[in-house]
N, CA and C atoms as a LAMMPS dump frame, in Angstrom:
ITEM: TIMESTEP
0
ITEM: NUMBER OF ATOMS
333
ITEM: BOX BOUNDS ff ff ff
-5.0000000000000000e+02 5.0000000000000000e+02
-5.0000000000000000e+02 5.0000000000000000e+02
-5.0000000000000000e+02 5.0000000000000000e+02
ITEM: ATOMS id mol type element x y z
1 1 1 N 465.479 -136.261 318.385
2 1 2 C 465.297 -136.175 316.954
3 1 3 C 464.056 -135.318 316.679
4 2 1 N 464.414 -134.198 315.397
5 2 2 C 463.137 -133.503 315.176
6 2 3 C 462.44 -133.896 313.928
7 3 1 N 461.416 -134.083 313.996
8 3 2 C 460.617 -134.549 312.788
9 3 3 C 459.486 -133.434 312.669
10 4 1 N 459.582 -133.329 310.984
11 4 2 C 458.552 -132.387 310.848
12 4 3 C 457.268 -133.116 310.015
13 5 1 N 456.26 -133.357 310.443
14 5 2 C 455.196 -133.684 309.382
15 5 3 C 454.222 -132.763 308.381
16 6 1 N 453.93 -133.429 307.296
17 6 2 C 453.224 -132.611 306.862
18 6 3 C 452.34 -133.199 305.824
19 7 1 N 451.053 -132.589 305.743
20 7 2 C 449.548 -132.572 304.98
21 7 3 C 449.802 -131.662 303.824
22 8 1 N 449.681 -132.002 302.909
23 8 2 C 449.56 -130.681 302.193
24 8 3 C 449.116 -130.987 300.583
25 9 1 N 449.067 -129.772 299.788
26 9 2 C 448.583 -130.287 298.39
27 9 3 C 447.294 -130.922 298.051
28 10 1 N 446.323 -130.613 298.92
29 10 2 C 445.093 -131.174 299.162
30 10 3 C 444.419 -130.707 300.103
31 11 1 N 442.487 -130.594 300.203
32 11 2 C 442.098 -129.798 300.932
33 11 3 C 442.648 -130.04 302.54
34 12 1 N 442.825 -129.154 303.421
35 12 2 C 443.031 -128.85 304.993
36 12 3 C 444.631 -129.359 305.308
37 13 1 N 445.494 -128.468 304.533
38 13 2 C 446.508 -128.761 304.31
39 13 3 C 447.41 -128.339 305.911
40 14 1 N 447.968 -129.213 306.597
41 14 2 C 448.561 -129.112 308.271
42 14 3 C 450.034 -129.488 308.363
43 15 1 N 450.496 -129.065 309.202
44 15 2 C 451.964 -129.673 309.759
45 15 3 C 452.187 -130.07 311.283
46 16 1 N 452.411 -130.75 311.559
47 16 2 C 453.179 -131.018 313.206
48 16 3 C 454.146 -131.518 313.198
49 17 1 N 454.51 -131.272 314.493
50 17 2 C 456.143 -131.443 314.807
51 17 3 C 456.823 -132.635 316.073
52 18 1 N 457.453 -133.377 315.633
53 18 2 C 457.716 -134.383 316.562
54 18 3 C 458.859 -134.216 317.645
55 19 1 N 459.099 -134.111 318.839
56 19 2 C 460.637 -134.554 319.314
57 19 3 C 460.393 -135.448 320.096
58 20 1 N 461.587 -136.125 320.046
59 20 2 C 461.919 -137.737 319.891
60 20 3 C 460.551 -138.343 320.519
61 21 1 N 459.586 -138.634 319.593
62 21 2 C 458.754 -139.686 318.787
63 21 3 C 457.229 -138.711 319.894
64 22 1 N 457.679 -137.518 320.45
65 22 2 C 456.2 -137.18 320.893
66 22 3 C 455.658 -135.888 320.132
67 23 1 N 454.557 -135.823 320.4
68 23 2 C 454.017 -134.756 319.372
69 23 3 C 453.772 -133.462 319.719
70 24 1 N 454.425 -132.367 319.415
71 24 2 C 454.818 -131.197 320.545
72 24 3 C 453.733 -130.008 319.958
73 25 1 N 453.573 -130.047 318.622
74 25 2 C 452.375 -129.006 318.264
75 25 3 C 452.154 -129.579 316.512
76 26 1 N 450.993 -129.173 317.001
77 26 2 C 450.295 -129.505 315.679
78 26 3 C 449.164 -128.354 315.12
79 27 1 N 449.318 -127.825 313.699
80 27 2 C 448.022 -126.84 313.351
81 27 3 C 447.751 -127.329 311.831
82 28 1 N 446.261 -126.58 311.825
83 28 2 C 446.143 -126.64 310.258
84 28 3 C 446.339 -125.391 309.625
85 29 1 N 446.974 -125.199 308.347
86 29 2 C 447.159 -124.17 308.008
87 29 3 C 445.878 -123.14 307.734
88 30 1 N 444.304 -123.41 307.598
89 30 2 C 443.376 -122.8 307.753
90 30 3 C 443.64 -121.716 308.797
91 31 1 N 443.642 -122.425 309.999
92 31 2 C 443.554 -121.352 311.661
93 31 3 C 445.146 -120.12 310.958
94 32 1 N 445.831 -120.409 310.756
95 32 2 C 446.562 -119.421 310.511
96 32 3 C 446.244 -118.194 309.02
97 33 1 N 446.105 -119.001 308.05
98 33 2 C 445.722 -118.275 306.883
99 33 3 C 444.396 -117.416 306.703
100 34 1 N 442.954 -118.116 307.461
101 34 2 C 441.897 -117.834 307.625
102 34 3 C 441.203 -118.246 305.988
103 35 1 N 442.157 -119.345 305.465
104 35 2 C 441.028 -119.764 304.282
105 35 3 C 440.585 -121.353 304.523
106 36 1 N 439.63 -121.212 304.478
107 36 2 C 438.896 -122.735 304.894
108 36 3 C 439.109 -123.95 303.816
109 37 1 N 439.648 -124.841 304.31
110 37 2 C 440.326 -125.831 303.732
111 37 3 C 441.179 -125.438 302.761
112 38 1 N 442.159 -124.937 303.334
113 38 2 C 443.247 -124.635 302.565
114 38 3 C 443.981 -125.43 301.861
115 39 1 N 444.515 -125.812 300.132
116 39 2 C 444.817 -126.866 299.818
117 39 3 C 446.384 -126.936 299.587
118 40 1 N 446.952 -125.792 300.096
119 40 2 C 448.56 -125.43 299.364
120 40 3 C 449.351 -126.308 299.969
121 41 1 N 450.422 -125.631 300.106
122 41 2 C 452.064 -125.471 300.763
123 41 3 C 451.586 -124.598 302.075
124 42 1 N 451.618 -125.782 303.391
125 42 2 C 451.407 -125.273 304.91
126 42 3 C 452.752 -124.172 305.297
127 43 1 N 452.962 -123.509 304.515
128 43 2 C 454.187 -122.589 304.914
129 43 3 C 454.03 -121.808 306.465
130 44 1 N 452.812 -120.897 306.799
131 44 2 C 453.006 -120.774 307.965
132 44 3 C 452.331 -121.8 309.271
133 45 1 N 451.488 -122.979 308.836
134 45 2 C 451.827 -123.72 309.96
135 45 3 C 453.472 -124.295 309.904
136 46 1 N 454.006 -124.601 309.177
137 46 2 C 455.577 -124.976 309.456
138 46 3 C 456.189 -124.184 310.532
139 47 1 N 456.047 -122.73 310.231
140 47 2 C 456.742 -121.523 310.845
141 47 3 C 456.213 -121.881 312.112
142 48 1 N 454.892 -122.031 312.143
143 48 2 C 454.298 -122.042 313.606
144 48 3 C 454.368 -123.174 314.437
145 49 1 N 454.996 -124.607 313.866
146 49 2 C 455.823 -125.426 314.289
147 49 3 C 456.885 -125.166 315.06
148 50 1 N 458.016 -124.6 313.83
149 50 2 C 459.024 -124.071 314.055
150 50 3 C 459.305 -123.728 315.41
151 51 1 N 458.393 -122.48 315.584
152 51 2 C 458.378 -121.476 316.569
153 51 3 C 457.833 -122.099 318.17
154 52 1 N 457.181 -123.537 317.735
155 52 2 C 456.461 -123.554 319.013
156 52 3 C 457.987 -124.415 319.866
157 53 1 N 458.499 -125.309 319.141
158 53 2 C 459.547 -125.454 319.736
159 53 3 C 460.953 -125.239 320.037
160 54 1 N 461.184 -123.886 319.2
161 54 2 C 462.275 -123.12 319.199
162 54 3 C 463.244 -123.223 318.503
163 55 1 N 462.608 -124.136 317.133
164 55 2 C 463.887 -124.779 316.563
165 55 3 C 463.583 -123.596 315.058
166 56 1 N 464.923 -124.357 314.07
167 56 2 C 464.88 -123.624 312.753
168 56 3 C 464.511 -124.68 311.945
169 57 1 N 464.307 -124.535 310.581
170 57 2 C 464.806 -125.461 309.705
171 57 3 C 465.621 -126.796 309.711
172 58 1 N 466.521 -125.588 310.006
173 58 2 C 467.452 -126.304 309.702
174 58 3 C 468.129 -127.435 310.818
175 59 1 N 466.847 -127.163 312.128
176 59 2 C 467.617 -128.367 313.049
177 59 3 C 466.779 -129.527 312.66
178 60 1 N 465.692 -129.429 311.687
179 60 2 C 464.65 -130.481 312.018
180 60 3 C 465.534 -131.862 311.104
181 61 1 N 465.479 -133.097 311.543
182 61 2 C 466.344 -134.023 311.234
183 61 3 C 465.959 -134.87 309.67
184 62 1 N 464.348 -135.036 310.275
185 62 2 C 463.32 -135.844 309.205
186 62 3 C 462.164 -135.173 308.779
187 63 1 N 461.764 -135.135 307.476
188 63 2 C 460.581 -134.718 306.579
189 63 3 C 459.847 -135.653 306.39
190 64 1 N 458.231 -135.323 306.908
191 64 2 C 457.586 -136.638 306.347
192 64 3 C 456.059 -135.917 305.924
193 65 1 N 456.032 -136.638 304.585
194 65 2 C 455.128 -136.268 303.731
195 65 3 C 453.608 -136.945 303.869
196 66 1 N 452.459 -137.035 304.223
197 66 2 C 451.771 -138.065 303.744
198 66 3 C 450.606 -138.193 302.95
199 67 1 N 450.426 -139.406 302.42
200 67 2 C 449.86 -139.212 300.869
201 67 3 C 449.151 -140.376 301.217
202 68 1 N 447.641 -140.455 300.403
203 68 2 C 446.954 -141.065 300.69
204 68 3 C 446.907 -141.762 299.055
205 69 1 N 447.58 -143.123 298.834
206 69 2 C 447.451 -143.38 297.085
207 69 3 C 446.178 -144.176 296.921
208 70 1 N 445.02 -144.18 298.07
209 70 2 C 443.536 -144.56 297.116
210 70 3 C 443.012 -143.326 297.367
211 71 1 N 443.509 -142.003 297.166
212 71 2 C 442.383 -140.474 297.001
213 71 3 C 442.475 -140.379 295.612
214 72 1 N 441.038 -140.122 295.534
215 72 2 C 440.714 -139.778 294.19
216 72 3 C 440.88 -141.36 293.083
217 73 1 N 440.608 -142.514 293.906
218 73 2 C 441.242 -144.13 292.892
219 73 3 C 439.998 -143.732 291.545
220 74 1 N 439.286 -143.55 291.962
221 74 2 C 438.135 -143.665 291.107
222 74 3 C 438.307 -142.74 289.656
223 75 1 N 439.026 -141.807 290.108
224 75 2 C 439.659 -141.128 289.002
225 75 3 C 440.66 -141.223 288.146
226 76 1 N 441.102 -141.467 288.816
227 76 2 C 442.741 -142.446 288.305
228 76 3 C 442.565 -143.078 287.466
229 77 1 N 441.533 -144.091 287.903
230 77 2 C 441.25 -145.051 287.136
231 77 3 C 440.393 -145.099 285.572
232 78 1 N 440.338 -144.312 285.745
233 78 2 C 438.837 -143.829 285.003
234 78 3 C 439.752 -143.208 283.895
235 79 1 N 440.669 -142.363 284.115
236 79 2 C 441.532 -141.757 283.401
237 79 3 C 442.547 -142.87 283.074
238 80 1 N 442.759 -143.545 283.615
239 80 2 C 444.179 -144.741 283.393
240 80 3 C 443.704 -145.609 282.304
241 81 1 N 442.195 -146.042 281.993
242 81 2 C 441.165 -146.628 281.645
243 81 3 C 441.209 -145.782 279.883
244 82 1 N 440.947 -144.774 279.814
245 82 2 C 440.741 -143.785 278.669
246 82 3 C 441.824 -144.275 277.499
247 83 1 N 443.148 -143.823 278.196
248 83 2 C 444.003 -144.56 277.737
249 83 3 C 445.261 -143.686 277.771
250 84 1 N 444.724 -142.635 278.252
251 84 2 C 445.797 -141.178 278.676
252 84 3 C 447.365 -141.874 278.756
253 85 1 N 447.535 -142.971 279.566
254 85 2 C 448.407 -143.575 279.661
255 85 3 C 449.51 -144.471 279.168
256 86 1 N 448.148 -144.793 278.101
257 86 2 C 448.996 -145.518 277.002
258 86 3 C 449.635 -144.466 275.794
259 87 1 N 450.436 -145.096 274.544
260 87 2 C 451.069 -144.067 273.528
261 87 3 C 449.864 -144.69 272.917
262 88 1 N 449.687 -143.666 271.58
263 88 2 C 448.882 -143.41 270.885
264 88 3 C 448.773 -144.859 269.788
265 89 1 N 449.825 -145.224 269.513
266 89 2 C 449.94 -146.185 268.749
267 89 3 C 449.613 -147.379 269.563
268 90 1 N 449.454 -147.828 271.03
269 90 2 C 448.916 -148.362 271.603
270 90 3 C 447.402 -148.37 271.891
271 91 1 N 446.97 -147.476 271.956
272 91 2 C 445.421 -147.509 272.51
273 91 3 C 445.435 -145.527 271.988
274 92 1 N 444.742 -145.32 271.476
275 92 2 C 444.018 -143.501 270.867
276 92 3 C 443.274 -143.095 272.529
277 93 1 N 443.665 -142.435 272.87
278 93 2 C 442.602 -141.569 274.025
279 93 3 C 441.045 -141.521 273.423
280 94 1 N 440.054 -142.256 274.719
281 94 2 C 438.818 -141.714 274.622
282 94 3 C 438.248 -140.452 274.612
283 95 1 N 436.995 -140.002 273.942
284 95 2 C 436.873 -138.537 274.082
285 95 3 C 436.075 -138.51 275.495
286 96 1 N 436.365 -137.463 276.063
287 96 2 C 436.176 -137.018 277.162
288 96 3 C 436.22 -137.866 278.773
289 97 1 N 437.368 -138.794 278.439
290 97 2 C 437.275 -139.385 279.549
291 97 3 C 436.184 -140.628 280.007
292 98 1 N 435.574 -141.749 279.535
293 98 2 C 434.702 -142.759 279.461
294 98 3 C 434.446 -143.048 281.318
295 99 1 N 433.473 -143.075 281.369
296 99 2 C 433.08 -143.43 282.433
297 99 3 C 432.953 -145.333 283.078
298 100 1 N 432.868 -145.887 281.43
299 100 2 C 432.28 -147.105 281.576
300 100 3 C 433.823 -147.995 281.45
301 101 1 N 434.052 -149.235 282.194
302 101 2 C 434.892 -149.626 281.944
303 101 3 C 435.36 -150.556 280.671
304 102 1 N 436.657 -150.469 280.775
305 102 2 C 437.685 -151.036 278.734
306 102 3 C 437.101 -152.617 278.81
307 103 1 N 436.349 -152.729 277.595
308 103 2 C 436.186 -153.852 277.631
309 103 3 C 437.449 -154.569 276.601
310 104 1 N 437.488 -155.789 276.975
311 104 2 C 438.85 -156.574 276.659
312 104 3 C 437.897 -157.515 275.265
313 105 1 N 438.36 -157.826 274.113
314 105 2 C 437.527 -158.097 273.312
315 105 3 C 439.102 -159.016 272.312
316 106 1 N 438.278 -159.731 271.317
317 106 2 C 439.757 -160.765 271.141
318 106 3 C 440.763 -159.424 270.574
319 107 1 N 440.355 -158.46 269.957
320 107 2 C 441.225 -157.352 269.101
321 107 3 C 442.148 -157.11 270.366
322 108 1 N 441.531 -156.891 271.711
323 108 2 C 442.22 -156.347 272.695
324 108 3 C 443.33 -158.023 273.216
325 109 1 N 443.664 -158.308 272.904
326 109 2 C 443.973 -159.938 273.528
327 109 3 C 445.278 -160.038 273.662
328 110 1 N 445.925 -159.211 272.584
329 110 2 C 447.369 -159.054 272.536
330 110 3 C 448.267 -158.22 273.664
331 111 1 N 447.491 -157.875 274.334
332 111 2 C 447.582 -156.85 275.644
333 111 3 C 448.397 -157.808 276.646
């Protein structure tokens, strides 16, 4: 089984490549592109996956993405907090994003 992994969409964006469950090459897309912490779409480490084990695309079996969901929590939150999230008729957006956290107050109670 070929598995392709991949980093990406965030700084030092990489891919490696699995067959059946060992790890046959691995790069970051930096060493190929020559931009330091590269944050894109690892397009030519893929290729250079690809290539190290002779396969295409189209033989690789499984895609695996990985995502880290506490990067950046502090922001999230902070923004989730504002009220970006809520509709307007629920909670009005803070200006510029509040740093301090929603205090819950009896007006807020119905929540």
């Amino acid at each position: 089984m070929l598995i392709l992994g991949l980093n990406m969409f965030h700084a030092d964006a990489s891919a490696a490549i699995l067959l059946d469950g060992e790890v046959k090459f691995a790069v970051a897309e930096e060493r190929l592109n020559r931009q330091k912490h590269f944050g894109g779409f690892p397009a030519l480490a893929i290729q250079a996956c690809l290539n190290a084990v002779g396969a295409k695309i189209a033989d690789v079996e499984h895609i695996s993405v990985g995502s880290d969901t506490d990067a950046n929590l502090l922001k999230k939150v902070q923004y989730a907090e504002c009220g970006a999230y809520f509709s307007s008729a629920c909670r009005p957006p803070c200006p510029q994003h509040s740093l301090g956290l929603v205090r819950l107050s009896a007006v807020d109670s119905d929540w």
